[in-house]
VOVEX-109721 format. One record per residue: x, y, z of N, C-alpha, C in turn; residue in one letter. Coordinates in pm, whole numbers, padded with zeros to 5 digits, always signed. Example, Ala and Ser with C-alpha at 12.3 -4.5 7.8 and 13.67 -1.06 7.14 Angstrom:
+01319-00569+00780+01230-00450+00780+01320-00330+00780a/+01285-00225+00708+01367-00106+00714+01290+00003+00787s/
This chain:
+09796+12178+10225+09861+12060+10280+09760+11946+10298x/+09828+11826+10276+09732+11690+10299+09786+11652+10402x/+09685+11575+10503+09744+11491+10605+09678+11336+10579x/+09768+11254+10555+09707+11113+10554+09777+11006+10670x/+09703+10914+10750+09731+10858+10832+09769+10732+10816x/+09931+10655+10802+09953+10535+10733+09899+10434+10794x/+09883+10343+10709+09848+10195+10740+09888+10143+10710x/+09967+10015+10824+10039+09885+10775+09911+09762+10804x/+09872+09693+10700+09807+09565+10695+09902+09491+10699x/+09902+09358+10769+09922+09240+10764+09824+09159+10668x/+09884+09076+10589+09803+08985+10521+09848+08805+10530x/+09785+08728+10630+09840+08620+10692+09801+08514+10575x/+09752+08555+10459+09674+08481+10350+09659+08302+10446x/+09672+08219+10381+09621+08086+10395+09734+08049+10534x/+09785+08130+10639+09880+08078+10742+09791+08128+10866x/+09846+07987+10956+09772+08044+11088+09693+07972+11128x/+09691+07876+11241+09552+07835+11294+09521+07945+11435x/+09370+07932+11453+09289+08054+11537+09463+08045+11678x/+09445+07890+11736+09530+07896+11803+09686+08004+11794x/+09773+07980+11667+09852+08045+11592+09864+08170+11603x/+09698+08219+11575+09698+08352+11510+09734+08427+11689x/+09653+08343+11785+09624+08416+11882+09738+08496+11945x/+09894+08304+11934+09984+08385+12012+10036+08471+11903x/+10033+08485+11806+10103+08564+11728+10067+08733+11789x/+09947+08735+11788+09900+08879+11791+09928+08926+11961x/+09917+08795+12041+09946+08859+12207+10091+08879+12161x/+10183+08861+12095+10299+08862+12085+10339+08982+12080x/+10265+09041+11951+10208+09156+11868+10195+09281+11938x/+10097+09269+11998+10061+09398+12098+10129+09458+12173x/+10226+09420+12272+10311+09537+12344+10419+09580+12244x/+10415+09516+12114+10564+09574+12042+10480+09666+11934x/+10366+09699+11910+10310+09844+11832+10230+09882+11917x/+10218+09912+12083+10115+09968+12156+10126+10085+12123x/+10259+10167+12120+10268+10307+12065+10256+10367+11907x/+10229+10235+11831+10227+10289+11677+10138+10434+11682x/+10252+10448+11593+10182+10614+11518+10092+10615+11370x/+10091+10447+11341+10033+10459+11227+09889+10308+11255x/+09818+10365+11186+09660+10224+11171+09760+10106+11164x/+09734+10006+11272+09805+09858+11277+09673+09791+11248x/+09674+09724+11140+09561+09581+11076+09601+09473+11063x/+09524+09354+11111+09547+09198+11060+09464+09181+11022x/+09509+09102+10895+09405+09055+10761+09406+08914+10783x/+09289+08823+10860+09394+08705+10926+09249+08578+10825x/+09261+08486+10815+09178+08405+10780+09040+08375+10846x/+08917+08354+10774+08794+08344+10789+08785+08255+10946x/+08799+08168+10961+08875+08051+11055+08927+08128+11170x/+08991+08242+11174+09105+08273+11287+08959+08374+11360x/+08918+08486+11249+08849+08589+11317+08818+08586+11428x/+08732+08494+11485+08661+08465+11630+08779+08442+11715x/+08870+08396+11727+08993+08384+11846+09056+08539+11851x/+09120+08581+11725+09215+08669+11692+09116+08830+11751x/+08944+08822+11699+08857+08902+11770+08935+08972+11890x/+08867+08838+11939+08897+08827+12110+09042+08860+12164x/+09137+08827+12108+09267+08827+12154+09274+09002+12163x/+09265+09074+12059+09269+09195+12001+09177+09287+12099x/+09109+09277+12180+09050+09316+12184+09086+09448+12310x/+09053+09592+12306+09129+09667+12439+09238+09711+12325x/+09313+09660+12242+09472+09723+12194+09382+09817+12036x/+09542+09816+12010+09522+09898+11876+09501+09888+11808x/+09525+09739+11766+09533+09665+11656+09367+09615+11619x/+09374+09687+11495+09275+09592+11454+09228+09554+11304x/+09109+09432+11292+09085+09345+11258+08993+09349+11115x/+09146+09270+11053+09085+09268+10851+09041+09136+10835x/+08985+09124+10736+08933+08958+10702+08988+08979+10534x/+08972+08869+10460+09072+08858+10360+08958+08820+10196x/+08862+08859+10223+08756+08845+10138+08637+08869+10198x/+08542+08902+10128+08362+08887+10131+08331+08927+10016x/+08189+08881+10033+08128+08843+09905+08010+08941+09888x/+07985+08963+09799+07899+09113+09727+07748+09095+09771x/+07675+08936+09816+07590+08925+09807+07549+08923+09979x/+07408+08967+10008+07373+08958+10175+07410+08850+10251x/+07315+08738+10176+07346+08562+10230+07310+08511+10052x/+07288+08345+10069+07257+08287+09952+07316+08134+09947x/+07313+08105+09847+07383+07972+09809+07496+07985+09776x/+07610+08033+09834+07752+08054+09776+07817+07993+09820x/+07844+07870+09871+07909+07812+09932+08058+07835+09942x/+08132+07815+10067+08233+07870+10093+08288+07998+10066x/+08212+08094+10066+08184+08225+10062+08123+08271+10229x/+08172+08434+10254+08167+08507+10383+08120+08625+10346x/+07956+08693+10429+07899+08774+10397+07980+08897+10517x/+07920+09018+10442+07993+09143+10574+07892+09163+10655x/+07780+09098+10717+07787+09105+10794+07784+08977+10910x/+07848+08863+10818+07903+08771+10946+08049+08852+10996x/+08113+08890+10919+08258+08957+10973+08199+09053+11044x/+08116+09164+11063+08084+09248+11124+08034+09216+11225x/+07972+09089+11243+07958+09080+11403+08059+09006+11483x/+08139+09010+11413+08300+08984+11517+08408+09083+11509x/+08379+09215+11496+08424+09349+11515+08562+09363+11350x/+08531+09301+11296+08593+09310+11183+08592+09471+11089x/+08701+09557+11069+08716+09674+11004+08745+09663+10870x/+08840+09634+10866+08897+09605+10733+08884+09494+10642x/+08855+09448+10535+08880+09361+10413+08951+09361+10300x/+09035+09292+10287+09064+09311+10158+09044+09264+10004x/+09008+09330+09927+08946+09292+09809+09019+09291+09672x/+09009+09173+09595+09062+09170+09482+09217+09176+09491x/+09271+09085+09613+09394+09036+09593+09457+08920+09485x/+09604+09010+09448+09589+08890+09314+09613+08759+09316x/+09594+08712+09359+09582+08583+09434+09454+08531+09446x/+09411+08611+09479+09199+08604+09413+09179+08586+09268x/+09246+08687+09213+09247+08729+09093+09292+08597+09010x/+09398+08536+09060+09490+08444+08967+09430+08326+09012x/+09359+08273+09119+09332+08137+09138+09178+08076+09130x/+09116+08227+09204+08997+08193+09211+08893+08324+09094x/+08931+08342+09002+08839+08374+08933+08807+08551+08935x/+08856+08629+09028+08824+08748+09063+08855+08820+08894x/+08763+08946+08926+08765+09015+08799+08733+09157+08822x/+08752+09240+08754+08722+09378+08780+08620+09379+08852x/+08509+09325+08759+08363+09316+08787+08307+09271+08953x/+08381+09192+08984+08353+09130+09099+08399+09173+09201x/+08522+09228+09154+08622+09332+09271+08485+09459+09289x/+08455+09506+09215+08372+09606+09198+08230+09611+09312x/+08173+09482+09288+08046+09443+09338+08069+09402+09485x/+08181+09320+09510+08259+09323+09662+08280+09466+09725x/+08334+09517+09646+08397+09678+09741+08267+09762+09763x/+08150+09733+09694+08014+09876+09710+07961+09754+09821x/+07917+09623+09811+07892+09559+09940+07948+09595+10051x/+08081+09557+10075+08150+09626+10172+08077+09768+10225x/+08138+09849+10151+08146+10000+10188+07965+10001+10242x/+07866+09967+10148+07710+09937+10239+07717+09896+10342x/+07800+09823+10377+07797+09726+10507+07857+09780+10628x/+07951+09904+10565+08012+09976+10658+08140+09940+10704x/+08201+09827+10569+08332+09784+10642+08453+09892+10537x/+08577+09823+10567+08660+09975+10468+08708+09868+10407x/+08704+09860+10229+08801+09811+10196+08948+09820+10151x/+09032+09710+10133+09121+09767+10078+09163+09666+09943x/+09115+09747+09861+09099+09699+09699+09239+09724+09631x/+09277+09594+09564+09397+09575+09531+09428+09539+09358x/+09504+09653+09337+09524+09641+09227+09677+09636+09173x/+09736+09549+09023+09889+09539+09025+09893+09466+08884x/+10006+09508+08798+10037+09425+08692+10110+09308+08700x/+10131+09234+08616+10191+09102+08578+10340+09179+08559x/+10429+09067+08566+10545+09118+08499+10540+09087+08340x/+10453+09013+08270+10433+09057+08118+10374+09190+08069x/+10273+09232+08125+10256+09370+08097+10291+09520+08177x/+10389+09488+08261+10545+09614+08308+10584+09576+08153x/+10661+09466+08144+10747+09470+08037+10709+09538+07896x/+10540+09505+07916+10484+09540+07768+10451+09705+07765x/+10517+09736+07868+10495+09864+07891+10312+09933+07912x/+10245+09834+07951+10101+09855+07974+10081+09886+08134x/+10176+09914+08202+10143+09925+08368+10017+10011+08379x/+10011+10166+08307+09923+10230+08327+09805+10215+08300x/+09814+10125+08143+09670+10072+08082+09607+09977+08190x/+09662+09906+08262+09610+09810+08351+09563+09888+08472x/+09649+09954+08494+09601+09995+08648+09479+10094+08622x/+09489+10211+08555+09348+10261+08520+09246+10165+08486x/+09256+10085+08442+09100+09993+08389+09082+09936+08503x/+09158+09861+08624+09129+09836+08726+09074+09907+08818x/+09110+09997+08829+09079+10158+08905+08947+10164+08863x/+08938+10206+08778+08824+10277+08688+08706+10155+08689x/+08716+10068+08656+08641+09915+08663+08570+09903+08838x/+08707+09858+08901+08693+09815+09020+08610+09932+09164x/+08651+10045+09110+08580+10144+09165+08432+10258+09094x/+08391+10169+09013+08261+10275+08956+08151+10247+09072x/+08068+10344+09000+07987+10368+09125+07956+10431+09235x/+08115+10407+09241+08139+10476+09386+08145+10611+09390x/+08135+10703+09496+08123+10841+09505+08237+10914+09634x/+08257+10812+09697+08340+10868+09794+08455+10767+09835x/+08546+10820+09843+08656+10732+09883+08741+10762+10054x/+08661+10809+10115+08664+10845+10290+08735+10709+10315x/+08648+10597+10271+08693+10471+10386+08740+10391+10262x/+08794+10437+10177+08860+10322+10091+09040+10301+10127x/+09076+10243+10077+09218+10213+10138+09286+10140+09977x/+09385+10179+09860+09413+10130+09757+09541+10075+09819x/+09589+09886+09788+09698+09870+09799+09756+09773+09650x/+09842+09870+09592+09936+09898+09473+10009+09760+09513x/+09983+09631+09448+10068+09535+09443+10090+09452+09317x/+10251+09555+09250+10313+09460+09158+10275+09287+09146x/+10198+09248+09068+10221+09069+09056+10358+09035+09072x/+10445+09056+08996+10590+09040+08935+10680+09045+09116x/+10616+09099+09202+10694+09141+09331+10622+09071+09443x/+10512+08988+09444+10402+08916+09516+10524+08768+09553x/+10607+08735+09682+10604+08638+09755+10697+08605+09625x/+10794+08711+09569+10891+08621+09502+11016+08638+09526x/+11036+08772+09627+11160+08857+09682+11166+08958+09589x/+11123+08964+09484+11124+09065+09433+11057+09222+09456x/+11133+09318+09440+11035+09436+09514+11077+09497+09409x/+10951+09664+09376+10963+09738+09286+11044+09834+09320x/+11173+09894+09268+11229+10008+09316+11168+10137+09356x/+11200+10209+09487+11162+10286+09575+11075+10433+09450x/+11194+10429+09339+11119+10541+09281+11005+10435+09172x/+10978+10327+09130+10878+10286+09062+10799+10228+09133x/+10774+10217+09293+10666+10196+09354+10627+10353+09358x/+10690+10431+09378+10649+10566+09413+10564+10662+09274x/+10655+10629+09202+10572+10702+09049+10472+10619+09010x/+10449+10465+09013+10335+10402+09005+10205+10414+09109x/+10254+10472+09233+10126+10509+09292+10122+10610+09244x/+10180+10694+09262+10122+10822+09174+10085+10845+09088x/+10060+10769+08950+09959+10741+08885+09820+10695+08911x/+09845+10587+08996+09712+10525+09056+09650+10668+09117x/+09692+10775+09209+09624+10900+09271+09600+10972+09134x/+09669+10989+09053+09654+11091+08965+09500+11008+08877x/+09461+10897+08855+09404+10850+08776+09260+10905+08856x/+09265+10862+09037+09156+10883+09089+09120+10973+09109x/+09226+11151+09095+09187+11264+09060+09103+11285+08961x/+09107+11203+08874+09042+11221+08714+08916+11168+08729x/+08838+11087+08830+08718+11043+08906+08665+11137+08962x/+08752+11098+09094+08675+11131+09258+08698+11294+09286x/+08851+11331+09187+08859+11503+09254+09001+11498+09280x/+09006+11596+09285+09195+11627+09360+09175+11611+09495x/+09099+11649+09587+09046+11670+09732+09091+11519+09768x/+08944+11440+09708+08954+11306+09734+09064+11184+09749x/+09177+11215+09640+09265+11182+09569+09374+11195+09633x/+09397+11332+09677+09493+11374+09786+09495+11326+09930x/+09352+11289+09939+09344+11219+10059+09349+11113+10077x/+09303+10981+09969+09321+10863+09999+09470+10814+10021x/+09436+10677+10095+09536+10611+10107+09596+10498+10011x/+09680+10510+10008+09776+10411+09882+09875+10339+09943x/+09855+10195+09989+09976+10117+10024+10061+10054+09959x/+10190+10007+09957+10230+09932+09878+10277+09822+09929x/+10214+09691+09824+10207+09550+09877+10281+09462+09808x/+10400+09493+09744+10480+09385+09661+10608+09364+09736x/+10566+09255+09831+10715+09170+09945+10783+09322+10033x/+10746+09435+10064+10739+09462+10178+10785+09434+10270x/+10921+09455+10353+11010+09355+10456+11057+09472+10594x/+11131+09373+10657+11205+09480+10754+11305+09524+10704x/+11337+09469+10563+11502+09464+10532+11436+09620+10434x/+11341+09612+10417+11338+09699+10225+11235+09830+10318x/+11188+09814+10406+11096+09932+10469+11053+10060+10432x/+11209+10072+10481+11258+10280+10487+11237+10302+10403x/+11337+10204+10278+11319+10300+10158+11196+10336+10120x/+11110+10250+10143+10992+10234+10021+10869+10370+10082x/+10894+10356+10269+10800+10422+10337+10850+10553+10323x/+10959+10578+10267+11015+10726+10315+10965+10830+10138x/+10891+10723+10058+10872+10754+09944+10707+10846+09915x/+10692+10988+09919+10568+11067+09938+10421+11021+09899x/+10429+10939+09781+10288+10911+09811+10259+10750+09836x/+10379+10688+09898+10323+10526+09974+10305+10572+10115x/+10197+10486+10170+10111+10560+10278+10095+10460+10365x/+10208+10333+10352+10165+10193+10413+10212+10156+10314x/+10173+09979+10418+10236+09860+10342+10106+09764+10356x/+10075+09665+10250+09967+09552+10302+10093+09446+10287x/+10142+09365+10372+10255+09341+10409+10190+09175+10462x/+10310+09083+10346+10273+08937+10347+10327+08826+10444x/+10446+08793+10391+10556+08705+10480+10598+08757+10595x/+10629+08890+10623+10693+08980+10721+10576+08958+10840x/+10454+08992+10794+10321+08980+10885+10314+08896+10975x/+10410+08737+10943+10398+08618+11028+10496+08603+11148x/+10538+08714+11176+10666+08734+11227+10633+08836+11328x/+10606+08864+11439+10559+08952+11544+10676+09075+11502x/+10814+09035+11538+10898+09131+11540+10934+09164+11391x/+10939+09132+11301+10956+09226+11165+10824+09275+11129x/+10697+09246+11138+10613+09350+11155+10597+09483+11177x/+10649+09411+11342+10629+09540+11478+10757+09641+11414x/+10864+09600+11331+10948+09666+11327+10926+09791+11184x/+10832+09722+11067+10727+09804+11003+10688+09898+11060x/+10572+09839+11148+10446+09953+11199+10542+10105+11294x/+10701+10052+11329+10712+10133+11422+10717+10263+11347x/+10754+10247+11259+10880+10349+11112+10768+10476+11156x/+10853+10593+11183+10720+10697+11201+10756+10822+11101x/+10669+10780+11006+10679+10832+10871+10644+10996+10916x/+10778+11093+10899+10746+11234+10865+10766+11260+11051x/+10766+11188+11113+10801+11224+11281+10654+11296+11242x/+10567+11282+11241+10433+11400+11280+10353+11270+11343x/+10349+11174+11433+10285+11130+11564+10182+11054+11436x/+10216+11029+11341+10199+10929+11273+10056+11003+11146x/+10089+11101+11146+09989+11155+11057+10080+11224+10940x/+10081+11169+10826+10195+11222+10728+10122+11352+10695x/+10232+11427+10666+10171+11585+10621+10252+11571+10464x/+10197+11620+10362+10215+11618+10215+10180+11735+10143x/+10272+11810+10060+10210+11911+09985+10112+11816+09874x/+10015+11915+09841+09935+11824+09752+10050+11814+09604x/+09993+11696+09596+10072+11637+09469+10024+11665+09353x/+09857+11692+09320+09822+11694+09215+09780+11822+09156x/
């Protein structure tokens, strides 16, 4: 048997001032004090230092929405891990496609971000997802393995990694992937990282799924064996459809899913 412990991320991408973020999250807190599953905000570079503080004593805690592979340097408008780390920052997320599509991100760079990170001691959560031209072209798998495989070399252990599976084609358009093709598409993504890291490893990581994610579409998607979480966009800005996410207590086991191994 596997036991994996879900995680719902929030991802507040470009919304939110520190002010914003603050009441959002006091809002936040008495409605997942009892979550059974990891509650994260992925909140903007800008918010960290308020949202820190606000957070601080509860459950909830604190993602930043990029960093950069290098210690310090000339990178302007770039965030090293360990300025996020000295404002109690856990989580990051890396190689969102939205990174990917605007600002230049690439396997390569997803790659060199996530082993920074993980040195630095933060967890990422590295994001990988097709276009709706190549679903159609029937390349889902070719993509997601080269991303996988690309975005994670190097690496040796996947303890503190966190994969969140987000369709492009389903990213902030209402569109969501059906309950069984989010579900058989992560399960490729695990089966691919069996073929790496191990069955052990594989069985244990976590796999969220991040394509529009709602209060309305939840159940289905959470009640599906190997989605393990949500990194969760529009819903995130919203205290109560969040809180109404994080409550879902996947498998009634006090928030620790139990799974025959899959692979």
């Amino acid at each position: 048997m596997v036991y994996r412990t879900p995680i719902i991320a929030g991802n507040w991408k470009m919304n939110n001032t520190a002010r914003e973020g603050v009441a959002l999250v006091n809002a936040l807190k008495p409605l997942v004090a009892d979550a059974k599953c990891e509650v994260v905000v992925c909140v903007p570079a800008i918010d960290i230092p308020a949202v820190a503080e606000a957070i601080a004593g509860s459950n909830i805690k604190l993602g930043a929405q990029n960093v950069h592979y290098a210690p310090k340097g000339a990178y302007t408008g770039e965030i090293s891990a360990s300025m996020l780390l000295e404002y109690g920052v856990e989580y990051v997320i890396i190689g969102h496609s939205e990174r990917r599509q605007y600002f230049g991100e690439t396997d390569e760079t997803v790659n060199k971000r996530t082993i920074a990170a993980l040195r630095a001691g933060l967890k990422p959560i590295v994001c990988v997802g097709e276009t709706l031209e190549e679903r159609e072209a029937g390349k889902t798998e070719e993509v997601l393995s080269r991303q996988v495989r690309e975005g994670l070399a190097g690496i040796e252990d996947l303890t503190n990694i966190v994969i969140a599976y987000e369709p492009v084609w389903a990213i902030g358009t209402g569109r969501t992937a059906s309950c069984e093709q989010a579900n058989s598409t992560i399960r490729f993504i695990r089966r691919t990282c069996a073929g790496i890291f191990g069955k052990d490893q594989a069985n244990a990581l976590r796999i969220q799924y991040g394509g529009s994610m709602n209060a309305d579409n939840y159940r289905l998607l959470m009640s599906m064996p190997d989605i393990d979480g949500g990194l969760i966009g529009g819903a995130s800005l919203k205290a109560a459809d969040f809180a109404t996410i994080v409550k879902y207590d996947k498998g009634g086991m006090g928030g620790m899913k139990l799974r025959k191994e899959l692979l």
